[in-house]
Backbone bond lengths (Angstrom), bond angles and torsions (degrees), N, CA, C in turn:
res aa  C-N    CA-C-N  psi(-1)  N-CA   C-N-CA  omega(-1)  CA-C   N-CA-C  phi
1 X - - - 1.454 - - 1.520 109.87 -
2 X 1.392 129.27 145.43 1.198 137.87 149.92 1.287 119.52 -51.27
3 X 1.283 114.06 114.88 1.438 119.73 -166.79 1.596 98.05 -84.37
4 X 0.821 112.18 -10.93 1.965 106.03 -157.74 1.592 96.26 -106.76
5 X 1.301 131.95 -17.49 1.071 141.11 164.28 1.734 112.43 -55.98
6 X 1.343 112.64 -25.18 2.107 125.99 -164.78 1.638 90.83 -120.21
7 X 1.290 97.07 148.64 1.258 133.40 -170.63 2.022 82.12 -100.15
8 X 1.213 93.32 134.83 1.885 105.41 178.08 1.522 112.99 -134.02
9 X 1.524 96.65 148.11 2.010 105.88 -158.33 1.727 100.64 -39.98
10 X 1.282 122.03 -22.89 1.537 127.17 -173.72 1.838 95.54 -43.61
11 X 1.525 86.78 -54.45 2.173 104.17 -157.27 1.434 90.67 -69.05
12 X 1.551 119.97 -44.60 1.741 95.89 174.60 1.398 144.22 -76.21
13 X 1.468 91.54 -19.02 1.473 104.65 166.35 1.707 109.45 -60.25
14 X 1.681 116.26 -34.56 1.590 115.48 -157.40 2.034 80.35 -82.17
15 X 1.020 126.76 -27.31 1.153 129.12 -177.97 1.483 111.33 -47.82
16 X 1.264 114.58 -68.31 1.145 135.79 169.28 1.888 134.58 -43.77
17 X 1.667 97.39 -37.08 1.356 85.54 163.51 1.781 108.41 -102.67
18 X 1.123 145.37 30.57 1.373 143.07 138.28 1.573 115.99 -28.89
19 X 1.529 108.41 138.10 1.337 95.10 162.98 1.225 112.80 -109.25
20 X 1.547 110.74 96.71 1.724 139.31 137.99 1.438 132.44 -119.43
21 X 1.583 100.45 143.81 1.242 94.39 179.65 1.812 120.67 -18.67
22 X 1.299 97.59 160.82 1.798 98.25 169.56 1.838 103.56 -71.47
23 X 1.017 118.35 -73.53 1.619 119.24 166.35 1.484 117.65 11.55
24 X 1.766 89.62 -77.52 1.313 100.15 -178.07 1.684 119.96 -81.84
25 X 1.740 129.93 6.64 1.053 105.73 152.91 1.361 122.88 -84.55
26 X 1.746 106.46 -38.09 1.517 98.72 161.36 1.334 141.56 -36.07
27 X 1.388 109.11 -26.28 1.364 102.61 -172.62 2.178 103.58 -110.17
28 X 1.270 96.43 14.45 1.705 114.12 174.42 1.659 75.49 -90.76
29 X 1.452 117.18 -96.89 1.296 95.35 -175.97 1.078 159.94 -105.12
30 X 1.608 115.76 69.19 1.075 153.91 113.50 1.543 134.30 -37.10
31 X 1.089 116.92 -50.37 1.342 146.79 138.68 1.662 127.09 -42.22
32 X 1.244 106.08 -37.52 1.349 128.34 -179.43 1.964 113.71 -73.22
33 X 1.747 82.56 -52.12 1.688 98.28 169.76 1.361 129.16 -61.13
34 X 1.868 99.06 -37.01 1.150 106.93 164.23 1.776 131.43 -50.53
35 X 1.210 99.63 -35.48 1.661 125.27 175.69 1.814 115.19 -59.88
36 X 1.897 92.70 -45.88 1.288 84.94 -169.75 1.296 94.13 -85.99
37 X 1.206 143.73 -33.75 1.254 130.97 -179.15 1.927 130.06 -50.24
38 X 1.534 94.65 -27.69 1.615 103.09 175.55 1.667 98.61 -90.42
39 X 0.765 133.72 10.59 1.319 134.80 164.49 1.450 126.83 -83.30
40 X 1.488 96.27 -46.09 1.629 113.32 -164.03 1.647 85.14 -87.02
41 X 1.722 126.58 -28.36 1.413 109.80 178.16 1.676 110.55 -82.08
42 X 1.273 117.23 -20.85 1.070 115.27 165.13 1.619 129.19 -50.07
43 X 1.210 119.70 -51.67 1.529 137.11 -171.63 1.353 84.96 -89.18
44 X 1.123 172.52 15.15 1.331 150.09 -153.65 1.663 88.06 -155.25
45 X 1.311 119.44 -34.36 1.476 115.86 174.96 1.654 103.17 63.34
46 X 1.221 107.17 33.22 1.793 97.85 176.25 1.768 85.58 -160.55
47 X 1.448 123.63 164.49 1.212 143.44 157.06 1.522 120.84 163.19
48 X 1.352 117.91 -155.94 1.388 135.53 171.16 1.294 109.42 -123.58
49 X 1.293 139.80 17.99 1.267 121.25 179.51 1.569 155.33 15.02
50 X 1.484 99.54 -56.65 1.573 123.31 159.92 1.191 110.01 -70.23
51 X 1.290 146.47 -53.70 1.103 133.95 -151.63 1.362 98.53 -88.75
52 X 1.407 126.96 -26.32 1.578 135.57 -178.94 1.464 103.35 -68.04
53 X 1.191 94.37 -52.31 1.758 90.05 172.72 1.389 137.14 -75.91
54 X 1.314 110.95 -27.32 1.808 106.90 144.52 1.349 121.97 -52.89
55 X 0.968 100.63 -16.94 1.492 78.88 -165.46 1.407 99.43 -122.44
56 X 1.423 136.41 35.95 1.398 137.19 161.95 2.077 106.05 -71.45
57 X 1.081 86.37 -53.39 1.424 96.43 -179.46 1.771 118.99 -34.55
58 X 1.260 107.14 -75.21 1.581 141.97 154.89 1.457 89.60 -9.27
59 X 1.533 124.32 -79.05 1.268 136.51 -110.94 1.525 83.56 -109.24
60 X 1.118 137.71 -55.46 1.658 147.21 171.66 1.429 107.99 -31.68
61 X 1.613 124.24 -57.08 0.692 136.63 173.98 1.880 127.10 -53.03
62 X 1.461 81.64 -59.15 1.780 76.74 161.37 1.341 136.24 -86.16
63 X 1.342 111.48 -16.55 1.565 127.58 142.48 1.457 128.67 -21.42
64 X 1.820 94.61 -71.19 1.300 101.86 -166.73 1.786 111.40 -113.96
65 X 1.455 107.64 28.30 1.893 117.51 -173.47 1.113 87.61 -137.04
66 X 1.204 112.85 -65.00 1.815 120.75 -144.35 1.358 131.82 -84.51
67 X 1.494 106.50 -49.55 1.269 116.75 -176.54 1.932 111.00 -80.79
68 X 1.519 110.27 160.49 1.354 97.18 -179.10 1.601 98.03 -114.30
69 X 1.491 106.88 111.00 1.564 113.73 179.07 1.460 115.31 -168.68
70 X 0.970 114.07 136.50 1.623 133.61 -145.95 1.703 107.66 -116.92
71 X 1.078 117.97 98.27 1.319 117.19 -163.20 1.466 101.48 -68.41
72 X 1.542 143.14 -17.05 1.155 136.50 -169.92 2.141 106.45 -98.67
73 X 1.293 99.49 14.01 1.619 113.78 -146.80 1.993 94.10 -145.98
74 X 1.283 105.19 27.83 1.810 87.24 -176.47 1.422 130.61 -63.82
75 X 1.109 113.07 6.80 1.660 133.23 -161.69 1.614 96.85 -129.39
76 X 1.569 124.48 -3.68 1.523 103.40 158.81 1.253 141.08 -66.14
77 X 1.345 112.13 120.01 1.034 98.35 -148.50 1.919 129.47 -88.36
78 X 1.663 97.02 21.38 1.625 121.87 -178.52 1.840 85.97 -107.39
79 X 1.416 127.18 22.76 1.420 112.15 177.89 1.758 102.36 -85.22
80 X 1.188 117.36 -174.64 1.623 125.19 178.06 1.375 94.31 -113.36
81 X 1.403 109.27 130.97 1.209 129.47 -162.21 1.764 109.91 -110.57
């Protein structure tokens, strides 16, 4: 895969400490996911598109608010499963 084509945890992390509302980084990347997702259907020449893209929103949100899970920690075992 073209790496330079995907947005990487580096760009969401720089996402994240911005000063904007929370709202509006979620929905920066939200937007972001959206990107990498037409990418990976791009090179792959197969997907769902629509349904990937509804549901970036949804999923960002509980990703990066809601759920309790620690990307450096995937085996904790107080994470939400």
């Amino acid at each position: 895969m073209k790496k330079e084509l995907f947005f990487t945890q580096n760009d969401f992390q720089q996402i994240k400490s911005l000063a904007l509302e929370e709202a509006q980084k979620l929905q920066v990347m939200a937007e972001m996911i959206r990107h990498n997702i037409l990418g990976m259907v791009m090179l792959s020449a197969s997907g769902h598109i629509g349904a990937s893209f509804s549901g970036a929103d949804v999923l960002t949100l509980l990703y990066h608010k809601i759920m309790n899970i620690n990307p450096a920690d995937p085996l904790d075992p107080s994470r939400d499963i």
